[in-house]
C-alpha positions as CSV (number, residue, x, y, z in Angstrom):
1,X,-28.4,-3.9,-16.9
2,X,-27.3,-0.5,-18.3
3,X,-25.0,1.3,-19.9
4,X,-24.9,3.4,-17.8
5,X,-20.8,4.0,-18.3
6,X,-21.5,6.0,-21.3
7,X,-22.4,9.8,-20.9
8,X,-26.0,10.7,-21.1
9,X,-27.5,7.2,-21.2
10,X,-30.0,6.8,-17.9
11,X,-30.3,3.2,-16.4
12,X,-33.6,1.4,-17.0
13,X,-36.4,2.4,-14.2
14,X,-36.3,-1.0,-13.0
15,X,-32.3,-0.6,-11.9
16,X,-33.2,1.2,-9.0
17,X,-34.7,-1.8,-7.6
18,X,-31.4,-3.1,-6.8
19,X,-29.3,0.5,-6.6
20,X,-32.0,2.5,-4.9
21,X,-29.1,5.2,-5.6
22,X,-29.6,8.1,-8.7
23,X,-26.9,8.6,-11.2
24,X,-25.0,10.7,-9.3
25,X,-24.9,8.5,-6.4
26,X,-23.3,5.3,-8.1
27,X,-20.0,5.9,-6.1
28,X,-22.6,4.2,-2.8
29,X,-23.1,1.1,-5.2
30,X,-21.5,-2.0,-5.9
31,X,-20.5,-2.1,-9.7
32,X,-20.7,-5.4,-11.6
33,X,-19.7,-5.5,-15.0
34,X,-21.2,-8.1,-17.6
35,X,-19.7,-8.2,-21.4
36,X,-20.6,-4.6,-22.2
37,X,-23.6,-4.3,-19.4
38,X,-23.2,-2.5,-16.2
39,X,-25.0,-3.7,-12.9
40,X,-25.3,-1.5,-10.1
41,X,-26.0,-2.6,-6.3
42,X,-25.8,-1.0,-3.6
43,X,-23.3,-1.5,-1.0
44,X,-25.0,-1.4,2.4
45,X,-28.3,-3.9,0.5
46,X,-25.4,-6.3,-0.4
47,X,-24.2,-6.6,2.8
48,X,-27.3,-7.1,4.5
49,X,-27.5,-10.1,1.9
50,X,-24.4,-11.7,3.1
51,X,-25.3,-11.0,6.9
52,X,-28.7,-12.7,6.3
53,X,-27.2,-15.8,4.6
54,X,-23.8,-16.0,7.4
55,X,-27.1,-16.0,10.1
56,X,-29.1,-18.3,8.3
57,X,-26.0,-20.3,8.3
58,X,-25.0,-20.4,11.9
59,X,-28.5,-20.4,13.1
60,X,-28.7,-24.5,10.5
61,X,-24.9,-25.2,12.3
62,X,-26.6,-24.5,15.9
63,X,-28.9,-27.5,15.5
64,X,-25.8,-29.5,15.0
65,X,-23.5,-27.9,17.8
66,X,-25.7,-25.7,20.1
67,X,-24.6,-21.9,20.2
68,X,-25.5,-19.4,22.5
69,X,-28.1,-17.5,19.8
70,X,-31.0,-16.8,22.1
71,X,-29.5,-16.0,25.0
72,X,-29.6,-12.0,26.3
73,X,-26.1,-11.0,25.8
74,X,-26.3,-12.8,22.0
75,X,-29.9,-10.6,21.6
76,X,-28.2,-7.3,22.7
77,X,-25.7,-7.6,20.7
78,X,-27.7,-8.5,17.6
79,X,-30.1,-5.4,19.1
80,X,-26.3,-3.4,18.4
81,X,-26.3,-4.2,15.0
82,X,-28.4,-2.1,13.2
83,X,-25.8,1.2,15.0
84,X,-23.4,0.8,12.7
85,X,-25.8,1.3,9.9
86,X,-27.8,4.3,11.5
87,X,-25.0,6.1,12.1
88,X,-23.2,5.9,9.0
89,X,-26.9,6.5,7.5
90,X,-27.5,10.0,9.5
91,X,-24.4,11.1,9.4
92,X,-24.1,11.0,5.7
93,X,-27.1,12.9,5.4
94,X,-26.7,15.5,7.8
95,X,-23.6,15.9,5.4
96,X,-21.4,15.2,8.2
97,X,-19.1,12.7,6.4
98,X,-19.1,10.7,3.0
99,X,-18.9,6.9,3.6
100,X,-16.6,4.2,2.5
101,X,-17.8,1.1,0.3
102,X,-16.1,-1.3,3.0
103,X,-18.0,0.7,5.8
104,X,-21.2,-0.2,3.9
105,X,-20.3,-3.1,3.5
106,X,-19.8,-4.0,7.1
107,X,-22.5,-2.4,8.5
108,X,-25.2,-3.5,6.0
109,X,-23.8,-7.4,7.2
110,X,-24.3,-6.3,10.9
111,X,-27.4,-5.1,9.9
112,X,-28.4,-8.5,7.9
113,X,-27.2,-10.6,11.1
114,X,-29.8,-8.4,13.1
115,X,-32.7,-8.2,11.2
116,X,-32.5,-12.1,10.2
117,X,-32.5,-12.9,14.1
118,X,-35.5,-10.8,14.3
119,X,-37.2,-13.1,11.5
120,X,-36.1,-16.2,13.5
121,X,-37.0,-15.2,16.9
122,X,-40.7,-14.6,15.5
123,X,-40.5,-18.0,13.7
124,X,-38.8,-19.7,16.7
125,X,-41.5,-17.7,18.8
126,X,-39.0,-16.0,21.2
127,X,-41.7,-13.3,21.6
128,X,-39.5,-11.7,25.0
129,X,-37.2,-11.2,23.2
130,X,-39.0,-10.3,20.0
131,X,-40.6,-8.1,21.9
132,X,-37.2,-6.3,23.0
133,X,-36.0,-6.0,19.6
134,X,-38.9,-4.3,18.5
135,X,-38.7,-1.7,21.5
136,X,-35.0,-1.4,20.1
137,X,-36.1,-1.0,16.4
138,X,-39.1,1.6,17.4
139,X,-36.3,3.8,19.6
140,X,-34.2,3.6,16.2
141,X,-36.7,5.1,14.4
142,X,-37.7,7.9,16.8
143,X,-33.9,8.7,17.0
144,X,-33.3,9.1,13.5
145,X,-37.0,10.6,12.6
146,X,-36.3,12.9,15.2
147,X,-32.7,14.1,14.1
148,X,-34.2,14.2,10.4
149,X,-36.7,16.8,11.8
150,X,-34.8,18.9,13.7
151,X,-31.9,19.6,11.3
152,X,-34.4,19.8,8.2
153,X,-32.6,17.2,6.4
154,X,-35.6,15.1,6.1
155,X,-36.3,17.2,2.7
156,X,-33.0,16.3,1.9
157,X,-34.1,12.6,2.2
158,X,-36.9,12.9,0.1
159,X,-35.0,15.0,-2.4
160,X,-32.4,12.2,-3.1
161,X,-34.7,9.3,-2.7
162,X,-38.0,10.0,-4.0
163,X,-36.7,13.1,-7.2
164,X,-40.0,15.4,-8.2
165,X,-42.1,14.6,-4.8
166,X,-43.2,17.7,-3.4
167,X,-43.7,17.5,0.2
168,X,-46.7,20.2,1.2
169,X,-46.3,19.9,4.4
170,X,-43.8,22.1,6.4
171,X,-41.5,20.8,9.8
């Protein structure tokens, strides 16, 4: 908890455990306001939270009324998912566009909803199709990585997310 609502004060190191956002950044978190403490969290992270517990959810009700989870149009659409997210992600910073809260929001619970059926289809041992969301995650990656590299924003990245590191190495 901080007080971080009063000039000058910094939040405690530990904060950006659940923020993962600086100071000036705050407008991408959640705020949550207890007696004269301040809680930040961020947006996209608490909707991933709810889209894993709505999953975990449906998956326990699909034992009592069978749903159509592990079928291929269900896994593509949970392979979807993580889109929302990426795109809001890249395009923020390429410096394209400034998010919304509610757009975090919603794409973190997409993203919760994919990366939960992920979990399950290694614990229900659906490796086909385990094996397809990993081919989706690893083009993902490459995608963004790639875009990162080519526009130079990568530095921007480790600038906002990681403040002092000094990257020697040059694209």
């Amino acid at each position: 908890m901080t007080d971080s609502d009063r000039p000058g004060v910094e939040p405690p190191a530990w904060e950006i455990l659940l923020s993962h956002h600086l100071v000036p950044r705050y407008g991408r978190t959640l705020t949550l306001r207890l007696r004269r403490r301040t809680i930040h969290l961020c947006t996209r992270c608490s909707g991933q939270v709810v889209g894993v517990l709505a999953f975990l959810a449906l998956f326990l009700f699909s034992f009592r009324q069978p749903l159509p989870l592990f079928t291929p149009s269900a896994q593509l659409l949970f392979a979807l998912g993580p889109l929302p997210a990426a795109f809001d992600w890249v395009t923020q910073t390429l410096g394209q566009r400034e998010s919304t809260s509610s757009i975090r929001v919603v794409s973190g619970l997409l993203l919760g909803f994919s990366v939960t059926d992920v979990a399950v289809l290694v614990l229900g041992e659906r490796w086909e199709f385990f094996a397809g969301a990993l081919l989706v995650f690893v083009i993902y990656v490459t995608i963004i990585f790639a875009l990162l590299k080519v526009t130079g924003a990568w530095r921007k990245v480790l600038e906002e997310h990681f403040p002092g590191f000094e990257s020697g190495a040059t694209p």
